[in-house]
N, C-alpha and C positions, 0 to 999 in steps of 0.2 A: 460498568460494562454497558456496550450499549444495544440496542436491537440487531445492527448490523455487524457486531461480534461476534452474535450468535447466529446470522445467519453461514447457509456453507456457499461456494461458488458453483456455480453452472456452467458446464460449456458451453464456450464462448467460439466459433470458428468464425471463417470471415464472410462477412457480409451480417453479423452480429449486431442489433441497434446498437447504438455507441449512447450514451448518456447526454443529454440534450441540455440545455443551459437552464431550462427551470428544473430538471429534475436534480441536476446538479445544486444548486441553490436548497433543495431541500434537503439533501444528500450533507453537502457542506458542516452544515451546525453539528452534527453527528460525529465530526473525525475535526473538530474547531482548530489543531495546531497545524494542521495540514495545507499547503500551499496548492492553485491551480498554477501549472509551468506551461509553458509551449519549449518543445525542444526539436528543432526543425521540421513545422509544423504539425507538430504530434501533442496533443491533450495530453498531461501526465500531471499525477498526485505527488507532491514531494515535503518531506519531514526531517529535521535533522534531532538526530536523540545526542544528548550529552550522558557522557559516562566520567566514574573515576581515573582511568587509564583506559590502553589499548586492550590489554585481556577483558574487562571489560566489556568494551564495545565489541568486540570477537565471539565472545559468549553468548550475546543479544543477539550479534547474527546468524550465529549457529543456532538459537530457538528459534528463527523467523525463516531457517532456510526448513528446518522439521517441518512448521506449519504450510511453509510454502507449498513444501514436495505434499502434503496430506492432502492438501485443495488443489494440486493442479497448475498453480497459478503463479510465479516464478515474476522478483522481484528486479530494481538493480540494486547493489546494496554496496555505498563504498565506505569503507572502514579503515579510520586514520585515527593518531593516539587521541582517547578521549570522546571522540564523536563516531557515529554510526548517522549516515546518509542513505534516506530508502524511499525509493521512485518505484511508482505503482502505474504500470497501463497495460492496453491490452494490444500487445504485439498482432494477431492476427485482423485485428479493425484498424491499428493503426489512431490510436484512441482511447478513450477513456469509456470503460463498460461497469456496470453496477460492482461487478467481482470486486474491482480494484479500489472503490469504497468500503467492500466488506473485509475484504486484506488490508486495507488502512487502520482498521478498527481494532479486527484481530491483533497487528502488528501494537499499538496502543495498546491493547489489553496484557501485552506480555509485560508491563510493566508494573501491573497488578498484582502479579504476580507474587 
């Protein structure tokens, strides 16, 4: 588990610092399976979890949509037999904000479980 699993999220509204490319870099090592994407021109965290089947992968999302709703902070999450796909940013910057490193973590942590 790691530091930023255990932290929680902050509100985040807009005009919110967006995470800046060294702090990102130190951010990074902490969530290592985790992809940086551009998805028309937007900074965003992305993961793909394998599973045994679709129930499954369904079951993983339904833990991460609980966490999600507890924090605030609301994932995209798409689930096909087997895999579970989960993109992390922050809708009102338009970008990537600390939160969504700490929901990358959280979200890894469910597997700990």
């Amino acid at each position: 588990m790691t530091v930023l699993s255990q932290s929680s999220c902050e509100a985040c509204r807009i005009g919110a610092p967006k995470v800046d490319e060294s702090e990102a870099r130190d951010l990074l090592p902490q969530i290592p399976d985790w992809s940086l994407i551009e998805v028309e021109g937007i900074q965003q965290l992305q993961r793909q979890y394998k599973f045994k089947n679709f129930v499954a992968a369904m079951d993983f999302a339904n833990q991460l949509a609980d966490i999600a709703e507890a924090e605030g902070h609301h994932p995209g999450i798409l689930v096909e037999w087997g895999k579970a796909t989960v993109t992390w940013w922050s809708h009102s910057i338009k970008g990537l904000h600390r939160n969504d490193f700490v929901m990358a973590a959280k979200t890894d942590a469910l597997l700990d479980k």
